[in-house]
C-alpha positions in Angstrom: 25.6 14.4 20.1 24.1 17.3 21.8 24.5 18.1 25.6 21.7 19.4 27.6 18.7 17.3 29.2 17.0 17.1 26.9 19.0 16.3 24.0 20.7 13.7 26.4 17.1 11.6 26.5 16.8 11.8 23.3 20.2 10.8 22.5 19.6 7.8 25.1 16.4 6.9 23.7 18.2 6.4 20.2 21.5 5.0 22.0 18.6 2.4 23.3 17.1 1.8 19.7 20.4 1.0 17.8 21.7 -1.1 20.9 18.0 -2.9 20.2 17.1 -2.7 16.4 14.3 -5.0 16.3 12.8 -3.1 19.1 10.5 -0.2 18.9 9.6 0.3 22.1 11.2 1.5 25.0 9.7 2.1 28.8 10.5 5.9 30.2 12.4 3.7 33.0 14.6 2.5 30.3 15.0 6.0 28.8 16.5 7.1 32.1 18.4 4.6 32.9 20.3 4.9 29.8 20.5 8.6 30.0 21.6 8.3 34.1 19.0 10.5 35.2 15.3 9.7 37.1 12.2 8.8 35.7 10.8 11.7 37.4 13.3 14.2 35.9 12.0 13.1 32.3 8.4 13.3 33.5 8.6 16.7 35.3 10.2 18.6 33.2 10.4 17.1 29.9 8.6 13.9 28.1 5.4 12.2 29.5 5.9 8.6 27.1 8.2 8.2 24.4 5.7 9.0 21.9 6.1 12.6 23.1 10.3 11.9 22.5 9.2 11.1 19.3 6.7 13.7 18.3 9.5 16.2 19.3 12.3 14.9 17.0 9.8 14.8 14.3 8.8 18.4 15.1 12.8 19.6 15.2 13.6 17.6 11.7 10.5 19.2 10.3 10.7 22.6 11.2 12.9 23.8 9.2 12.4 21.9 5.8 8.2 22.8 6.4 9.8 26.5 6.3 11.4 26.2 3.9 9.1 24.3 1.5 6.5 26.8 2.4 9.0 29.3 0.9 9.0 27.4 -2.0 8.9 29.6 -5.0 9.0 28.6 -9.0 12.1 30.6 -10.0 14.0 27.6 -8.7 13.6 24.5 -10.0 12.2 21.6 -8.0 15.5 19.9 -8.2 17.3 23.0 -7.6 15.1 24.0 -4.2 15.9 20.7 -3.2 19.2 20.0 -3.6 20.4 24.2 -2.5 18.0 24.5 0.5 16.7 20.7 1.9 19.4 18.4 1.6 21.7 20.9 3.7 19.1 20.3 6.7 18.9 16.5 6.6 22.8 16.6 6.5 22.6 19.0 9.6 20.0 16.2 11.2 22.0 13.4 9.9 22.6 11.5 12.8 18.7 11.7 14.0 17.7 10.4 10.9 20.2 7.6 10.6 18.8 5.9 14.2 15.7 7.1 12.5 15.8 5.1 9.2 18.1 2.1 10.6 15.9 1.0 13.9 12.8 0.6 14.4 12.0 3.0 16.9 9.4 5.1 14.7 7.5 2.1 12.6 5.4 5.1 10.8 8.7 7.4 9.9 8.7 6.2 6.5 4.7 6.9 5.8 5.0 10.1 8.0 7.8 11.1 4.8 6.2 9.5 2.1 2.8 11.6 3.1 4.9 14.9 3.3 6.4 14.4 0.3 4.1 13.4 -1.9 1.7 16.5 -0.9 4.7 18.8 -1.9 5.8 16.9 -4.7 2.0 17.3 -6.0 1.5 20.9 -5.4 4.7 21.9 -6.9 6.0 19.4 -9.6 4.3 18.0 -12.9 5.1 14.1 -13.0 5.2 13.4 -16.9 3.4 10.1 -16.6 2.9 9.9 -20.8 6.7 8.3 -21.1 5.9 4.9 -18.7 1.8 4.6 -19.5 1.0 4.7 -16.0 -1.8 6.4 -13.8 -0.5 9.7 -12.4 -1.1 8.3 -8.4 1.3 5.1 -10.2 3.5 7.8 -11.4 3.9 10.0 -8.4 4.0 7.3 -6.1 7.0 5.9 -8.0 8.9 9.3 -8.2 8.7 9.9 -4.4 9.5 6.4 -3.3 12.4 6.8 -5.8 13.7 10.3 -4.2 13.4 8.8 -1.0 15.4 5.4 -1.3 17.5 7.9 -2.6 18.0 10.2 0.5 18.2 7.2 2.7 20.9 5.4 0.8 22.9 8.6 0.8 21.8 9.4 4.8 22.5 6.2 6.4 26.1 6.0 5.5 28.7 6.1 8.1 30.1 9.2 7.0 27.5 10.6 4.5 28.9 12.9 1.5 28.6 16.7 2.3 25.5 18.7 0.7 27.5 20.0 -1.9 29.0 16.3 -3.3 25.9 14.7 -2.9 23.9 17.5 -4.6 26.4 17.2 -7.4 25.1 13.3 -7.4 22.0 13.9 -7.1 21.6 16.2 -9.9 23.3 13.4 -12.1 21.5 10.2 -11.0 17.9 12.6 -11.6 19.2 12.6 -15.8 20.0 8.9 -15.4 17.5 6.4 -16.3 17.7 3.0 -14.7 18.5 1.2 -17.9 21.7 3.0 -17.5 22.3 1.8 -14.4 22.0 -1.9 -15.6 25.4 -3.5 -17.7 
């Protein structure tokens, strides 16, 4: 966990969310309490509600992987991209994400990844949807909610692999089919 002020009410806010899964929401009072400092201290110089707490950890996550998807360029493979330049930065944010994905302290995190996604998935990949007969939303919709249960799984464990073995995995479970998987 990180050390400054800030870090520290965010830390507590998500220290709060995993003592409370089922809860997703928490009063500023609570937030400073758990992080032993004054309501006022979070107010004056740092968070007005913990929506803001929220938008903020959103904003850090994102930053970098919106850079770097809007580097994006077509000598790489979409695979590639993903598994060389985004899945070292959710490692790097792993613990925000786990309270993230295992409490429910953002109820919209999972559209808010689904949305962002999807739009890059759709500008930059072509979803074969001849193979399965579906409609092309069908099709996309399946592939991202796929990739995604597929981050999480790997994210939420205690100690997730490192980039480079789970990239390894990743590249094999994207030439497995799910028949495969079955015995």
């Amino acid at each position: 966990m990180v050390k400054g002020t800030r870090e520290r009410i965010i830390n507590s806010y998500f220290n709060l969310a995993l003592k409370n899964p089922g809860k997703f929401r928490f009063t500023i009072a609570e937030i400073a309490m758990e992080a032993g400092i004054s309501r006022q201290a979070i107010y004056k110089n740092h968070f007005n509600t913990p929506e803001e707490i929220m938008i903020a950890v959103h904003q850090e996550i994102d930053y970098e992987i919106e850079q770097e998807f809007n580097s994006y360029d077509e000598g790489l493979s979409p695979l590639d991209f993903f598994t060389e330049r985004i899945i070292p930065i959710l490692y790097k944010n792993r613990n925000l994400l786990r309270y993230l994905y295992m409490t429910n302290i953002d109820p919209g995190w999972r559209l808010f990844l689904k949305n962002k996604y999807t739009k890059w998935v759709k500008d930059n990949i072509n979803i074969n949807n001849t193979n399965l007969c579906l409609s092309k939303d069908m099709s996309l919709n399946l592939f991202v909610n796929m990739f995604l249960a597929i981050i999480e799984s790997w994210i939420i464990q205690p100690i997730p692999e490192t980039p480079d073995l789970f990239a390894k995995q990743l590249q094999k479970i994207s030439n497995c089919s799910i028949r495969s998987l079955i015995s």
